[in-house]
VMD Tcl script that draws the C-alpha trace (Angstrom):
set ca {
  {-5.94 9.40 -2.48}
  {-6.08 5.48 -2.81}
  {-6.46 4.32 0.93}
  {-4.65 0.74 1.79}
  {-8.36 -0.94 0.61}
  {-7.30 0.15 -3.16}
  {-4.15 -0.74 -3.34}
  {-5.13 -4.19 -1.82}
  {-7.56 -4.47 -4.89}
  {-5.14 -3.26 -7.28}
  {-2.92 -5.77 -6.12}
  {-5.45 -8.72 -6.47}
  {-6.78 -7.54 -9.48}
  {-3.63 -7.48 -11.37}
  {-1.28 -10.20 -10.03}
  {-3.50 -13.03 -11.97}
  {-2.72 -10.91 -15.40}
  {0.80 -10.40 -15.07}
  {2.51 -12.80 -12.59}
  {5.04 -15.41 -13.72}
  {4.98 -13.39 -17.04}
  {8.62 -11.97 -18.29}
  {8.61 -8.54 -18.89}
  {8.89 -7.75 -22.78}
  {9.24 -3.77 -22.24}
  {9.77 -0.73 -20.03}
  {7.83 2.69 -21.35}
  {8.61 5.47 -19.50}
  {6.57 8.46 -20.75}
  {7.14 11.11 -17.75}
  {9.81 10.40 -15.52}
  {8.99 13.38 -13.22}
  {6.53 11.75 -10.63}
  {7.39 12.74 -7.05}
  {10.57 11.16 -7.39}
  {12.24 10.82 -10.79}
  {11.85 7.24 -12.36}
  {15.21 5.54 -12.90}
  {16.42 5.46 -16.19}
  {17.46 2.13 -16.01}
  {14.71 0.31 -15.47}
  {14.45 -0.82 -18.65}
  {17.82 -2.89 -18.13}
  {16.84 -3.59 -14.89}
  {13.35 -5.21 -15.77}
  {12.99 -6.00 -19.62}
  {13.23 -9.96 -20.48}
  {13.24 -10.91 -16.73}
  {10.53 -12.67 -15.02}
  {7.82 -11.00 -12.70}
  {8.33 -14.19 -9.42}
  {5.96 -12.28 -6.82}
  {3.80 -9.25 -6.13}
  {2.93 -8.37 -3.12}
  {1.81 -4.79 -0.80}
  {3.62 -3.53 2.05}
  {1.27 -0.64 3.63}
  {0.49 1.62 0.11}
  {2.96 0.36 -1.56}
  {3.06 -1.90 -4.71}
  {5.95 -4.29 -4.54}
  {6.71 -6.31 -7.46}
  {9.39 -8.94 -7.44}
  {11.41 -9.86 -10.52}
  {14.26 -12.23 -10.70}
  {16.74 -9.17 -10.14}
  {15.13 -7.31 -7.86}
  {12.29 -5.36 -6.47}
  {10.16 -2.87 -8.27}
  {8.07 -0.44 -5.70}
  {5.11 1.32 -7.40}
  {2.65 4.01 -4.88}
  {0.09 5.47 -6.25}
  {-0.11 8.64 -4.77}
  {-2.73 11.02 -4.88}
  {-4.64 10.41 -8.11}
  {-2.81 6.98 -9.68}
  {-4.08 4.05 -10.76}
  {-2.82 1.00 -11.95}
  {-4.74 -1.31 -14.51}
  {-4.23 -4.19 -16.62}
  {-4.46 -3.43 -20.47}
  {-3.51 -4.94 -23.93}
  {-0.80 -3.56 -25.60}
  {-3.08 -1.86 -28.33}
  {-4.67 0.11 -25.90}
  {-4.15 3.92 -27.00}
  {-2.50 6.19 -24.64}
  {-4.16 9.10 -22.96}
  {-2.65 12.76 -21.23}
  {-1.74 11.27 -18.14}
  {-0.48 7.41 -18.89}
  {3.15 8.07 -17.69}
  {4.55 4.18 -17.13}
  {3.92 1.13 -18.63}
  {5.61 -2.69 -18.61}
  {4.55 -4.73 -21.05}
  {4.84 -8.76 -20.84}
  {5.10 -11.27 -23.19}
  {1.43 -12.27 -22.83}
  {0.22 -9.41 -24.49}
  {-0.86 -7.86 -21.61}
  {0.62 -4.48 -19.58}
  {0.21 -2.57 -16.92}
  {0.11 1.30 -16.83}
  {0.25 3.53 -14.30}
  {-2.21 6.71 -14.90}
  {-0.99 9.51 -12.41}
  {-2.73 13.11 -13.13}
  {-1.32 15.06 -10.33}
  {2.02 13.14 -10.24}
  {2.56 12.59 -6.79}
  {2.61 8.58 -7.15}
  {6.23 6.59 -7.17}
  {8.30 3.89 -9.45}
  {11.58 2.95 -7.48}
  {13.91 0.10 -7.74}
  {14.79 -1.22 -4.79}
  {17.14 -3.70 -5.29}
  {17.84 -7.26 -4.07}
  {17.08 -5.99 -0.26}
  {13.65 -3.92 -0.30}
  {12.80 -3.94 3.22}
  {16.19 -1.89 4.02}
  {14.75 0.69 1.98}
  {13.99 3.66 3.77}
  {10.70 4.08 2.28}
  {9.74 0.43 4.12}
  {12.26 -0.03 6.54}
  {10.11 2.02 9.18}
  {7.07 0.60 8.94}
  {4.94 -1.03 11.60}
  {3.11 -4.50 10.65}
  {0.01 -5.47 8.69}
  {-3.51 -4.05 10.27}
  {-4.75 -7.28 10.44}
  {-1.81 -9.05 10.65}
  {-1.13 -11.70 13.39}
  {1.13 -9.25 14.93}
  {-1.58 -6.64 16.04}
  {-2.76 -7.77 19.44}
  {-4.34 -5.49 22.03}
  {-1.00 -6.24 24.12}
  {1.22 -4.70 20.93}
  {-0.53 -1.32 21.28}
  {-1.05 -1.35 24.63}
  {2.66 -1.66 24.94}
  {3.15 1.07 22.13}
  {0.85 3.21 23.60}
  {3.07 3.67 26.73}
  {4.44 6.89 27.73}
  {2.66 8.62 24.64}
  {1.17 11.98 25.14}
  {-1.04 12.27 21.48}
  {-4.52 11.67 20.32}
  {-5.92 8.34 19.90}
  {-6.01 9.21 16.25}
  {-2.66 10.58 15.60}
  {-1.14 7.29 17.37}
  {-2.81 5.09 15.59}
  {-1.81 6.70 12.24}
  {1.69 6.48 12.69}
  {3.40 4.19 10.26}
  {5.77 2.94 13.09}
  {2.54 1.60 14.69}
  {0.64 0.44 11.92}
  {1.60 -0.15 8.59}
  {-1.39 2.16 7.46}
  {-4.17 3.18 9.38}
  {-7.22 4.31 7.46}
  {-10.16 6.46 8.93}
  {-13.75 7.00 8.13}
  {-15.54 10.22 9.14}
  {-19.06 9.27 10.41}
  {-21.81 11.07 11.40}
  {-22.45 13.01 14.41}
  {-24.77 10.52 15.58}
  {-23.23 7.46 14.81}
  {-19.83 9.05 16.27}
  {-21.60 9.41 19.57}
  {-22.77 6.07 19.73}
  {-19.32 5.04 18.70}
  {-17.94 7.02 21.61}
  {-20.59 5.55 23.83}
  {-19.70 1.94 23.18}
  {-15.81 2.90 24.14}
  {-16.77 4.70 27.58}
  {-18.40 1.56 28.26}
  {-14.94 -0.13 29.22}
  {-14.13 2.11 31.28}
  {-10.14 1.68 31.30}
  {-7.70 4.61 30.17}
  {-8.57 5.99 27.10}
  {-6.10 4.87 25.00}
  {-5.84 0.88 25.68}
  {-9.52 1.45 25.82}
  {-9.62 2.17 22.38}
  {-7.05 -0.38 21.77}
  {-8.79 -3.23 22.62}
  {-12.22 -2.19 21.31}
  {-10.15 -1.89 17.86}
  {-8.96 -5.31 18.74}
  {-12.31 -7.14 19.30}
  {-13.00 -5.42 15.53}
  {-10.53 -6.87 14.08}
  {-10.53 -10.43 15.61}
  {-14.49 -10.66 14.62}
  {-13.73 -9.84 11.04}
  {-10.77 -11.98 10.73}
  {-12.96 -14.84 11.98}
  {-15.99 -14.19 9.65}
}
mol new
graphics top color blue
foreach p $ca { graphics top sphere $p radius 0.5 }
foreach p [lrange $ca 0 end-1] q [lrange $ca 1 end] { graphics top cylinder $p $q radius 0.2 }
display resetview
């Protein structure tokens, strides 16, 4: 599955391509992703300009002039920048072309990914309206989870992955030895386990932001 890191490089690697173009065309190939893909997107988008594009936890959000198109990728998508002579394999199931000569596609084998419109007011959207802020936004401080952390009776883990908390939380899964180390760092604080955790995940994030 594309983690949050993936879908912040699709994002960068595709905005220079496409934004401020107009939108020349709407192909829709398979409309049966994990939601069906509105038929009338093609009104919606074609010969309007794309302002903005932007991500809001895993989700794409791209801003014309009449509203907001959400794109998630799911478990398998991508989305790349091509040319509009590019042939078109098994699993291409969406593409907008622009006026530049340039398009994006979304490739989605298993199908689980997302094209919504969203209208004039995205962020009432149920899909978004939920969400916590950025992971290493400026509203993350070790006071925010400490004070989201009260009264909860889960795993460190399971807290920090909910969306209400953070707008994505990703995990790695390190090695036995480097998880006890990691573990031995944390003990080292010695304050209740989860604001412990909390602030060591804190003091990560304020040294990367400032290198």
């Amino acid at each position: 599955m594309p983690e949050l890191p993936e879908v912040e490089t699709t994002l960068r690697g595709i905005s220079p391509h496409i934004k401020n173009q107009t939108a020349l065309k709407v192909i829709i190939r398979q409309p049966k992703l994990r939601w069906l893909i509105p038929t009338e997107l093609p009104q919606l988008i074609e010969q309007h300009t794309l302002q903005s594009l932007r991500r809001r936890a895993k989700y794409l959000l791209l801003n014309f002039d009449t509203g907001t198109l959400l794109i998630h990728l799911g478990m398998s998508g991508s989305l790349r920048v091509i040319t509009d002579n590019t042939p078109v394999a098994k699993h291409d199931h969406f593409d907008i072309q622009f006026t530049n000569n340039k398009s994006i596609r979304l490739t989605d084998p298993r199908r689980f990914g997302a094209v919504l419109w969203l209208g004039t007011d995205p962020e009432s959207h149920p899909l978004l309206s939920k969400l916590g802020p950025e992971p290493l936004g400026t509203e993350i401080t070790a006071n925010y989870l400490y004070q989201k952390s009260r009264s909860k009776k889960v795993r460190i883990k399971q807290f920090l992955r909910g969306v209400a908390i953070f707008a994505k939380a990703c995990f790695g899964h390190p090695s036995p030895s480097k998880r006890q180390k990691l573990n031995a760092t944390t003990n080292a604080f010695g304050a209740p386990d989860v604001l412990r955790t909390c602030h060591f995940a804190i003091t990560i994030v304020n040294s990367v932001l400032a290198s």
